[in-house]
C-alpha positions as CSV (number, residue, x, y, z in Angstrom):
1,X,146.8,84.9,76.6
2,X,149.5,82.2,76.6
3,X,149.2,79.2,78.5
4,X,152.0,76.6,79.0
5,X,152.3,73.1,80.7
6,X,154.8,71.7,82.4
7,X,155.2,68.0,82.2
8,X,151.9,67.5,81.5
9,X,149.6,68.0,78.1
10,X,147.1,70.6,78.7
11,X,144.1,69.2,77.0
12,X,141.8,71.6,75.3
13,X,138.8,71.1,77.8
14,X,141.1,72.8,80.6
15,X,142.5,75.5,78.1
16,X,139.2,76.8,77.5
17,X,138.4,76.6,80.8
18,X,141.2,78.5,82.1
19,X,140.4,81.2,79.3
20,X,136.7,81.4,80.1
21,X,137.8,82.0,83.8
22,X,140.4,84.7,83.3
23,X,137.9,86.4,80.5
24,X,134.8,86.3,83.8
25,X,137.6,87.7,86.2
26,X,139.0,90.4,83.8
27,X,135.3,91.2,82.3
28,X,134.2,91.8,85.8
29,X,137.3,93.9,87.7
30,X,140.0,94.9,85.2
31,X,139.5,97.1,83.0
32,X,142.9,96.7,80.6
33,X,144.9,93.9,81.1
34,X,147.3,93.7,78.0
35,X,149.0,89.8,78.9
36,X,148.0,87.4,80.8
37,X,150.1,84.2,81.3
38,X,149.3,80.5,82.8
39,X,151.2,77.8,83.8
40,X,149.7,74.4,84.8
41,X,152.6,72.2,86.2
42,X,152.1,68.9,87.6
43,X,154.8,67.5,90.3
44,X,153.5,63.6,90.9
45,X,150.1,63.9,91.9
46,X,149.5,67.7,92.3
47,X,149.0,70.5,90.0
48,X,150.2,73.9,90.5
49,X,148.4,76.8,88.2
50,X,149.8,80.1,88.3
51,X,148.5,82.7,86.9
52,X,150.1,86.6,85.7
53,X,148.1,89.3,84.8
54,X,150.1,92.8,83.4
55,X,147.1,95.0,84.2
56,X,149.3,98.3,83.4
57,X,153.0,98.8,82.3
58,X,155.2,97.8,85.0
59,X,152.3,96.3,87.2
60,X,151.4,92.4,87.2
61,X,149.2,91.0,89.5
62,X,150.3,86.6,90.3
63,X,147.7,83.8,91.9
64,X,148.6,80.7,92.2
65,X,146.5,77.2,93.3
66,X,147.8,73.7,94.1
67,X,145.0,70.6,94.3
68,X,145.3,66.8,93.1
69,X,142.5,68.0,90.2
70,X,143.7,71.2,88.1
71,X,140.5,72.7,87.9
72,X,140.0,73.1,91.6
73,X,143.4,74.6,90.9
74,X,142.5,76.9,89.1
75,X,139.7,77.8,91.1
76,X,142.4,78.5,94.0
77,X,144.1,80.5,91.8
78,X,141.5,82.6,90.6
79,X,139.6,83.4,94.1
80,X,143.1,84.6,95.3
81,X,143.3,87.2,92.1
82,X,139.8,87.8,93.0
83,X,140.4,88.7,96.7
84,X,144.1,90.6,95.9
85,X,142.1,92.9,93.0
86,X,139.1,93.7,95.0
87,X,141.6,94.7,98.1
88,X,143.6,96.9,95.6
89,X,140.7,97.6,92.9
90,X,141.3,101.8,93.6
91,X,144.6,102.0,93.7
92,X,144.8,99.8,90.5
93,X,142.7,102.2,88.3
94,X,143.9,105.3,90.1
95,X,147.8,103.8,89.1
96,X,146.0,103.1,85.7
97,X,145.3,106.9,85.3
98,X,148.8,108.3,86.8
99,X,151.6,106.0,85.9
100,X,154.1,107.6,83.9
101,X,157.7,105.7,83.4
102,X,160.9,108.1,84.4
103,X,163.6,108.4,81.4
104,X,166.7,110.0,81.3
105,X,168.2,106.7,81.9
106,X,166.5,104.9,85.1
107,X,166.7,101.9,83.6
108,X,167.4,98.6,86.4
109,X,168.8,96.1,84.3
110,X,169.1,92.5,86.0
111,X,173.0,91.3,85.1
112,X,174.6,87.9,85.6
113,X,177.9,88.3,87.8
114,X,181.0,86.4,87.3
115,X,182.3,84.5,90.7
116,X,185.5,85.2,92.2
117,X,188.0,82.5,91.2
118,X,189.0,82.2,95.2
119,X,185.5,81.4,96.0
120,X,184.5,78.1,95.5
121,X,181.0,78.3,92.9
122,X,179.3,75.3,94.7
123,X,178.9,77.8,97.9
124,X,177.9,80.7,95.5
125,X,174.3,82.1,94.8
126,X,174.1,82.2,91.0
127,X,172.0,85.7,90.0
128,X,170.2,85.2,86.9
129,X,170.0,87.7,84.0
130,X,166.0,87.9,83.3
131,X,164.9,90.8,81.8
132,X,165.3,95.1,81.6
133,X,163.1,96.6,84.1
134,X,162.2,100.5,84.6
135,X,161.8,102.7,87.5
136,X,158.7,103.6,87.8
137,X,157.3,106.8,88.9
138,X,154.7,106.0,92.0
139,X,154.0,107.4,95.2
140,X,154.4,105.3,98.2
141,X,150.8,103.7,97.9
142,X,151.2,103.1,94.8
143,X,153.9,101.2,95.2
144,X,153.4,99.2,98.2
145,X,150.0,98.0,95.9
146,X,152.5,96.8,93.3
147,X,154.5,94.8,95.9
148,X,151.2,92.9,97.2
149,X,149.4,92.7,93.6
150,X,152.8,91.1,92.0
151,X,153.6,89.1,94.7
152,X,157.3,90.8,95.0
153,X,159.3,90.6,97.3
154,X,160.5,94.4,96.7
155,X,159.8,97.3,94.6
156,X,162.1,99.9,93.6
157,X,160.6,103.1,92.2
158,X,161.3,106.6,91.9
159,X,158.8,108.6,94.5
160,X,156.6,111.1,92.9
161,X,156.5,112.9,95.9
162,X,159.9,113.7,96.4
163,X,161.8,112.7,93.4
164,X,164.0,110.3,95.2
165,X,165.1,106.4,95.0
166,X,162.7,104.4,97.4
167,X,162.4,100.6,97.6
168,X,159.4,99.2,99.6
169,X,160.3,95.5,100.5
170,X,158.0,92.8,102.6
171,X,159.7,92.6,106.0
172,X,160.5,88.8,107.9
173,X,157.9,89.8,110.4
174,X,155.3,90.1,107.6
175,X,155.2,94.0,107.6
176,X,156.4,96.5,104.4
177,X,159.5,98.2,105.0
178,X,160.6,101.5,103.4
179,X,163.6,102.9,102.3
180,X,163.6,106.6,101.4
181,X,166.8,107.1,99.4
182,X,168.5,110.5,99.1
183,X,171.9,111.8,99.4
184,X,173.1,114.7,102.5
């Protein structure tokens, strides 16, 4: 477990705390999770904990709580991984059983692009280079769970069902979209 603070000291009474938390959660609904990452930040007079779990390869499960006392916090943040893993508790340990990562060179790698020398960079988004991410092998359920456990915004995934590119992604209107992905 790593834990990290952001402009602020994390003393060792709320360390153990937030490890003695996450231990009860994971003891109690997870059965592997193999990282968990915290990070307590404090912006003037508010603290914002959020916390990661990667329950399976490719899966991560994010809560996050904001109070003026960090460990009602942390509390937030923990009762929203509560509620999120009880909603998706099945599908997590069915996905658990099932997930298999697709080779033969899927591989999503997130790049850093150049700007035009026309454009001016002030009006440019700048896409950051963060890390090497795999499609994963899922079936439309099982991928829609990884969208709401994460906390994504989309999920792209090769569909076990048919064997083509899909991406699920959470609609303006607060509903999933799906895009099914196959040439004529």
């Amino acid at each position: 477990m790593r834990i990290y603070g952001k402009n602020i000291d994390i003393g060792e009474s709320l360390q153990t705390a937030i490890e003695l938390k996450i231990n009860n959660l994971v003891e109690k609904y997870v059965e592997n999770v193999q990282d968990a990452s915290v990070t307590v930040n404090k912006d003037h007079r508010l603290f914002n904990i959020e916390i990661v779990l990667s329950v399976i390869k490719g899966f991560w499960i994010r809560g996050s709580g904001v109070s003026d006392d960090p460990y009602k916090a942390l509390d937030s943040a923990i009762g929203k991984l509560e509620i999120v893993i009880k909603k998706h508790r099945n599908k997590l340990l069915d996905a658990s059983r099932r997930t298999r990562w697709v080779e033969a060179g899927y591989a999503a790698v997130d790049r850093t692009l150049d700007h035009a020398p026309e454009k001016d960079p002030a009006d440019e988004k700048l896409i950051i280079a963060e890390q090497e991410k795999y499609v994963l092998l899922l079936n439309v359920s099982e991928a829609v769970a990884k969208l709401e456990l994460g906390d994504l915004p989309v999920v792209l995934f090769k569909n076990s069902d048919n064997m083509h590119i899909n991406v699920v992604y959470k609609r303006p209107d607060g509903h999933i979209g799906w895009i099914d992905y196959h040439d004529k």
